[in-house]
MMTF fields as JSON, N, C-alpha, C and O atoms, coordinates in Angstrom:
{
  "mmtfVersion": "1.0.0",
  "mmtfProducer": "UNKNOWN",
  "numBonds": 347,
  "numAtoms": 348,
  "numGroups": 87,
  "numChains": 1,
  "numModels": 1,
  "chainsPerModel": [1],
  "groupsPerChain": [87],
  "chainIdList": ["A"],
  "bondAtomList": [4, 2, 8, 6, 12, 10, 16, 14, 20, 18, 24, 22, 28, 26, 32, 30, 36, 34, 40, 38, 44, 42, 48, 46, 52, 50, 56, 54, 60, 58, 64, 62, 68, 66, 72, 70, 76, 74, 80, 78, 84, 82, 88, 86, 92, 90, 96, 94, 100, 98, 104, 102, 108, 106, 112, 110, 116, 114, 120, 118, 124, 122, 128, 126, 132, 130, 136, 134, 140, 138, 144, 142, 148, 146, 152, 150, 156, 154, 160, 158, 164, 162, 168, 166, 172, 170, 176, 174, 180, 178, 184, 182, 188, 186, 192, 190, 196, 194, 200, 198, 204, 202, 208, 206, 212, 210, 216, 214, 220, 218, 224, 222, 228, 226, 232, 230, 236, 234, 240, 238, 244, 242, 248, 246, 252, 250, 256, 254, 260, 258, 264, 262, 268, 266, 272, 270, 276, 274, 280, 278, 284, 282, 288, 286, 292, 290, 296, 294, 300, 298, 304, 302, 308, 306, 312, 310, 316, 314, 320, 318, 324, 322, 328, 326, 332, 330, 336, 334, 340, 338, 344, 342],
  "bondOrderList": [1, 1, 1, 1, 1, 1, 1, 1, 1, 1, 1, 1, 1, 1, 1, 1, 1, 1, 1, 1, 1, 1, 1, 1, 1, 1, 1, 1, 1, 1, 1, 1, 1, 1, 1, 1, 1, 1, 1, 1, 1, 1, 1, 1, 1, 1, 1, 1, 1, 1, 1, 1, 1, 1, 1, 1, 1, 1, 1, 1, 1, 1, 1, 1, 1, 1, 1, 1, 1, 1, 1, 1, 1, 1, 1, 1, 1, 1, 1, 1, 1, 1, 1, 1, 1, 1],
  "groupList": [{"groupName": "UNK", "atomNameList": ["N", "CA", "C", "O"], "elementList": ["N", "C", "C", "O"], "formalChargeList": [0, 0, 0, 0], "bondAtomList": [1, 0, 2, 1, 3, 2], "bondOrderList": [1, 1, 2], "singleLetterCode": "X", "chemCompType": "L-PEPTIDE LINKING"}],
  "groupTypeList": [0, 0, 0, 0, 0, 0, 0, 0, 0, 0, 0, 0, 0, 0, 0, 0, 0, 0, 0, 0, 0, 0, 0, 0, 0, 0, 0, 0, 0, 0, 0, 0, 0, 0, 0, 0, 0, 0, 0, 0, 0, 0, 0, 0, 0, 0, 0, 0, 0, 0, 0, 0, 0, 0, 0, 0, 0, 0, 0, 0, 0, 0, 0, 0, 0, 0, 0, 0, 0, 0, 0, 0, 0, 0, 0, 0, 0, 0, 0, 0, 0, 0, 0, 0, 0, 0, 0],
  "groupIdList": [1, 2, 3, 4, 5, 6, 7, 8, 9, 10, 11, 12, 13, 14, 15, 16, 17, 18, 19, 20, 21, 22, 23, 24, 25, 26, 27, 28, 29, 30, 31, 32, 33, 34, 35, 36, 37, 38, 39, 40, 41, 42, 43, 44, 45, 46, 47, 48, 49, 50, 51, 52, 53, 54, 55, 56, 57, 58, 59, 60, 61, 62, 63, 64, 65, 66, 67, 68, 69, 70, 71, 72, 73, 74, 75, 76, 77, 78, 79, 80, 81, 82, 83, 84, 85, 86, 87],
  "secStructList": [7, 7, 2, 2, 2, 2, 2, 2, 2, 2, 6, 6, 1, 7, 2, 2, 2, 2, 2, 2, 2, 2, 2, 2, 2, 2, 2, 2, 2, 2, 2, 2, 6, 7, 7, 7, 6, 6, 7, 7, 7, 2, 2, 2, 2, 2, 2, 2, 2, 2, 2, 2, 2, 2, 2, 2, 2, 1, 4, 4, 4, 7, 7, 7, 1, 6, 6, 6, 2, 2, 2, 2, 2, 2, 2, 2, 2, 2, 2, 2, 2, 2, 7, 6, 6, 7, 7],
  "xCoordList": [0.854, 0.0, 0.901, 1.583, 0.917, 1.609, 0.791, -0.355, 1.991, 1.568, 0.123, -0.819, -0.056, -1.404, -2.689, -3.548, -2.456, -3.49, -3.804, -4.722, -3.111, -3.13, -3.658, -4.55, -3.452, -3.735, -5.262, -6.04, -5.984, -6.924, -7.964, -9.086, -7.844, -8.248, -8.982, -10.197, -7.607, -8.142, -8.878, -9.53, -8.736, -9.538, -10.892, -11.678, -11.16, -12.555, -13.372, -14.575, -12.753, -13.257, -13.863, -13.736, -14.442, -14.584, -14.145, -13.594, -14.176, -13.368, -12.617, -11.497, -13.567, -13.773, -12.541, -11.579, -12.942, -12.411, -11.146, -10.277, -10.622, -9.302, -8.391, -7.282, -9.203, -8.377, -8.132, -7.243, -9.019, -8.831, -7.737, -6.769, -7.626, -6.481, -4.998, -4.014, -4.942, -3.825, -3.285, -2.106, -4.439, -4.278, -3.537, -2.608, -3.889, -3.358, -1.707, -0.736, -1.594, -0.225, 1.199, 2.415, 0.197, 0.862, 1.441, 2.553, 0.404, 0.42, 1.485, 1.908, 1.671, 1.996, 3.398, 4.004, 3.778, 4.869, 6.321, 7.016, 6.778, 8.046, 7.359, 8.145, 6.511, 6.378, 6.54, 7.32, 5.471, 6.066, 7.309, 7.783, 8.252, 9.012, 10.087, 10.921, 10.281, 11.602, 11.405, 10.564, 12.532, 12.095, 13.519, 14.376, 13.24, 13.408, 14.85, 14.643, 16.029, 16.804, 17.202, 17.968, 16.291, 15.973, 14.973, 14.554, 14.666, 13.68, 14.104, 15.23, 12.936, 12.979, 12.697, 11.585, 13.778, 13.753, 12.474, 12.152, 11.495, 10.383, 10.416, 9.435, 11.488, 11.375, 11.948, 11.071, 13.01, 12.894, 11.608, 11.19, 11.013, 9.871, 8.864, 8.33, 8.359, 7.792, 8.115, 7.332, 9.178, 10.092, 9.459, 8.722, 9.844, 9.461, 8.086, 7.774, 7.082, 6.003, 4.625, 3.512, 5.93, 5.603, 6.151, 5.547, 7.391, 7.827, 6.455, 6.081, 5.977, 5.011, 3.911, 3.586, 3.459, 2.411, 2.885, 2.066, 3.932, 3.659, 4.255, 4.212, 4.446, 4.271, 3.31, 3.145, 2.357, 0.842, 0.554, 0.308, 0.408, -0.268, 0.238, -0.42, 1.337, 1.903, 2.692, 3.812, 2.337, 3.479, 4.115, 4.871, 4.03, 4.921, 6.208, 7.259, 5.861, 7.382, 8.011, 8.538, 8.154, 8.987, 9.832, 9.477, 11.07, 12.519, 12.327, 11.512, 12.903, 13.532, 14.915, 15.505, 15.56, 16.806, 17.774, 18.621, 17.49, 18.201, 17.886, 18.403, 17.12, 17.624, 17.801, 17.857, 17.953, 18.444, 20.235, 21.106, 20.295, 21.955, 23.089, 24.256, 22.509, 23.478, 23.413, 23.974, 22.648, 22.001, 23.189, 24.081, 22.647, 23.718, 24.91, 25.434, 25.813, 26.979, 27.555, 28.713, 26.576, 27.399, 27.223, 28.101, 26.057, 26.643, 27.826, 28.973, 27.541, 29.259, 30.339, 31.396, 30.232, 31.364, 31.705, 32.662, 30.85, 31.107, 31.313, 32.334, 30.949, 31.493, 32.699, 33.03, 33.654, 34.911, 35.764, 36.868, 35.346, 35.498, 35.993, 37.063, 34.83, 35.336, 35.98, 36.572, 36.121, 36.682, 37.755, 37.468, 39.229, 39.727, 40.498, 41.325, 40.22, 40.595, 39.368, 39.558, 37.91, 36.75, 37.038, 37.473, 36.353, 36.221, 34.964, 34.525],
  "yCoordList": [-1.169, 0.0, 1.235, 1.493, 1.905, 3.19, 4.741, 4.868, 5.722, 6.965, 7.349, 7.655, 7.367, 8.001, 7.46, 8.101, 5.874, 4.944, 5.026, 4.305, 5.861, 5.662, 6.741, 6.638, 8.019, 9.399, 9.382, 9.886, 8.732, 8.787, 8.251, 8.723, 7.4, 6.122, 6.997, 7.087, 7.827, 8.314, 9.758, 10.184, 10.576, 11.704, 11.391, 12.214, 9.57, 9.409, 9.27, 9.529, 8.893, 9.077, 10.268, 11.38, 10.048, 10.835, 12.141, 11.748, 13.182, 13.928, 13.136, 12.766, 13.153, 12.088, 10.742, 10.647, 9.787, 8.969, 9.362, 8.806, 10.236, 10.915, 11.294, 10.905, 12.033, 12.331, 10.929, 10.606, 10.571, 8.674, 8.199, 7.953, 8.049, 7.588, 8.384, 7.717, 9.659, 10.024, 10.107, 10.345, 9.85, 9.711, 8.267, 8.108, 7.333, 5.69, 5.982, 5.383, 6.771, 6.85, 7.568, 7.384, 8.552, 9.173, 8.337, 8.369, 7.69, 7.211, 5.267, 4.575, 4.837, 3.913, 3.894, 2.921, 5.636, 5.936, 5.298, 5.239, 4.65, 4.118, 2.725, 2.134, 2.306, 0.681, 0.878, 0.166, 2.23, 1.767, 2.194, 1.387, 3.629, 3.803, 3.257, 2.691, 3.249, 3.08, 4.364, 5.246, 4.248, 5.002, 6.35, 6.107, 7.508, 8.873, 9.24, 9.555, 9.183, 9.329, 10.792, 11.061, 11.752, 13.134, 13.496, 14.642, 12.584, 12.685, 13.785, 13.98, 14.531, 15.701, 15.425, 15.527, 15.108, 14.879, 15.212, 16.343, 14.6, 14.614, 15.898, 16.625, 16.046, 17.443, 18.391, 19.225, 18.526, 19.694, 20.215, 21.349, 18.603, 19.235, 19.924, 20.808, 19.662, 20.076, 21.631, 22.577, 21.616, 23.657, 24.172, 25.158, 23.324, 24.116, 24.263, 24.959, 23.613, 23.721, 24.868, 25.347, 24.786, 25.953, 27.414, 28.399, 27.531, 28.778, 29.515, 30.682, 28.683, 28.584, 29.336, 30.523, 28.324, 28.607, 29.997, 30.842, 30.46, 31.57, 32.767, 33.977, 32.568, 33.549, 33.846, 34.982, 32.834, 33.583, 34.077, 35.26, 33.836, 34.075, 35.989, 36.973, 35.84, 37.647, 37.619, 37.126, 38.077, 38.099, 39.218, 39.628, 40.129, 41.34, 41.034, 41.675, 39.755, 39.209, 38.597, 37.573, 38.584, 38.086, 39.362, 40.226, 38.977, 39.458, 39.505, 38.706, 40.293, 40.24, 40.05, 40.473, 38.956, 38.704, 39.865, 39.851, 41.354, 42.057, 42.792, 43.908, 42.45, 43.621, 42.881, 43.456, 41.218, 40.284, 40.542, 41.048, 40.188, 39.529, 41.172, 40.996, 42.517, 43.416, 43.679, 44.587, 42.725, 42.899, 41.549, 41.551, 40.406, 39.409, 39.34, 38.891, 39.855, 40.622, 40.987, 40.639, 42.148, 42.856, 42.019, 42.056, 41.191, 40.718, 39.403, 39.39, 38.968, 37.673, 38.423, 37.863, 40.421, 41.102, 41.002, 40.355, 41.679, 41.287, 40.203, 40.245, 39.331, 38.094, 37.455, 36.544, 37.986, 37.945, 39.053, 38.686, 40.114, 41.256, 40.486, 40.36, 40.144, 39.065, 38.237, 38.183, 36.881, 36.167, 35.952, 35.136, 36.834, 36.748, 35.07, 34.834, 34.551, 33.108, 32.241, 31.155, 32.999, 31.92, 32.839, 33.945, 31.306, 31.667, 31.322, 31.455],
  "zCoordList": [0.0, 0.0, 0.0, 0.992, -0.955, -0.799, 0.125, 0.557, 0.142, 1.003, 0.059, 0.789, -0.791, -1.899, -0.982, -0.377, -1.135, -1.05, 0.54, 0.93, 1.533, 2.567, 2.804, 3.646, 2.322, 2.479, 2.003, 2.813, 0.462, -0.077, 0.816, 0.63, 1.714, 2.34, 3.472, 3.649, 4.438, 5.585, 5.465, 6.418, 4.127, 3.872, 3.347, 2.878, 3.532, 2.937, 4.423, 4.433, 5.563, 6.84, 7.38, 6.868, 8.293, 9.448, 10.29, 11.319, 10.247, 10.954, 12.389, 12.743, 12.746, 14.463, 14.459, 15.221, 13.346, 13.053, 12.622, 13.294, 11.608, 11.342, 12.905, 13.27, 13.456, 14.654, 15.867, 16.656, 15.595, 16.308, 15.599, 16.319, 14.728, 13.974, 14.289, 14.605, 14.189, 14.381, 15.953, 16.214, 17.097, 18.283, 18.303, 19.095, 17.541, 17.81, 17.1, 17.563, 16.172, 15.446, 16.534, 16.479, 17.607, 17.922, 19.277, 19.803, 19.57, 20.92, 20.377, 21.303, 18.999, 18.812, 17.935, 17.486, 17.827, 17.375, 17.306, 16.292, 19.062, 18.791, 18.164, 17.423, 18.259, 17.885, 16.194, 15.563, 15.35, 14.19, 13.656, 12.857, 13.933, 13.548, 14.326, 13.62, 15.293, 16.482, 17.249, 17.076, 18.279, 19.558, 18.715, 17.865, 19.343, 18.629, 19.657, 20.829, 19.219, 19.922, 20.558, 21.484, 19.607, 19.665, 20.788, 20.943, 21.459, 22.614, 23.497, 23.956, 23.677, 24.757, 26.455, 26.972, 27.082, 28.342, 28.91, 28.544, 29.768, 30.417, 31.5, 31.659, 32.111, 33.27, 31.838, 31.614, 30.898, 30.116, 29.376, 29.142, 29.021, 28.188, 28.792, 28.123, 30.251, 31.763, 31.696, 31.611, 31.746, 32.132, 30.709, 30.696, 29.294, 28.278, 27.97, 27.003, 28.769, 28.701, 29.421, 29.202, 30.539, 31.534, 31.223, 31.648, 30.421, 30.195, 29.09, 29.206, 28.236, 27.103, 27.961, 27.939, 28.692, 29.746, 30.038, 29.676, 30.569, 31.063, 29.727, 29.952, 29.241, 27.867, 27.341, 26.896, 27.248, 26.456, 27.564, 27.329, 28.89, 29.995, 30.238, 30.576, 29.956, 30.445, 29.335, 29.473, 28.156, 26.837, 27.156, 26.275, 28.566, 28.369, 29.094, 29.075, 29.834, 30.454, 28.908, 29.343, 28.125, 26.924, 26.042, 25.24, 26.641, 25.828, 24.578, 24.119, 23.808, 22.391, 22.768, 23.763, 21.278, 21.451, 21.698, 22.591, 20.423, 20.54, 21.604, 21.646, 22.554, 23.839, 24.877, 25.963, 24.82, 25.871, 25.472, 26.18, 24.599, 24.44, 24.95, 25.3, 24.894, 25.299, 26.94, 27.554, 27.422, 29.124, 29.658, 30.506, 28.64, 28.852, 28.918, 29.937, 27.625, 27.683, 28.558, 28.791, 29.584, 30.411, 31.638, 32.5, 31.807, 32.928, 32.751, 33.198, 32.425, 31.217, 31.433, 31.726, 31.281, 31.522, 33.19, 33.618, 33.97, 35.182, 35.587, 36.275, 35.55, 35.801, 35.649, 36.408, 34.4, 33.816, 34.872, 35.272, 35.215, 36.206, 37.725, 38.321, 37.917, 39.232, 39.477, 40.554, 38.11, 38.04, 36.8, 35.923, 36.726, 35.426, 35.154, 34.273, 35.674, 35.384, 34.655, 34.108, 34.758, 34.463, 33.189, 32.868, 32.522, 30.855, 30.577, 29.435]
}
């Protein structure tokens, strides 16, 4: 059975049934492909889930890069300040 015959098959279903289906794919993932060596640690994915959480929640706590990285800088500078042996 090719990707066509598989795609044609499940757009003749169900909405309901479509999303049943991709719930069993998702949930049966390492069995058909193998297990994802790219796996996102369970407590990182937790922190990255919560930082999310709290970004839509207060989008005015969210940085732009260009006005994080010259704040960062200087403190990386102080820090080099204190410690001229840390790199």
């Amino acid at each position: 059975m090719s990707v066509e015959e598989i795609e044609a098959g499940l757009l003749k279903l169900p909405l309901t049934e479509r999303r049943r289906f991709l719930n069993w794919v998702f949930e049966h993932e390492d069995r058909l492909i193998g297990p994802n060596e790219d796996t996102i640690h369970p407590e990182v994915q937790a922190e990255i889930l919560k930082r999310r959480e709290e970004a839509l929640t207060d989008p005015g706590k969210l940085t732009t890069w260009e006005s994080a990285f010259p704040r960062m800088k200087q403190e990386f500078d102080e820090l080099r300040r204190k410690n001229p042996l840390a790199r």
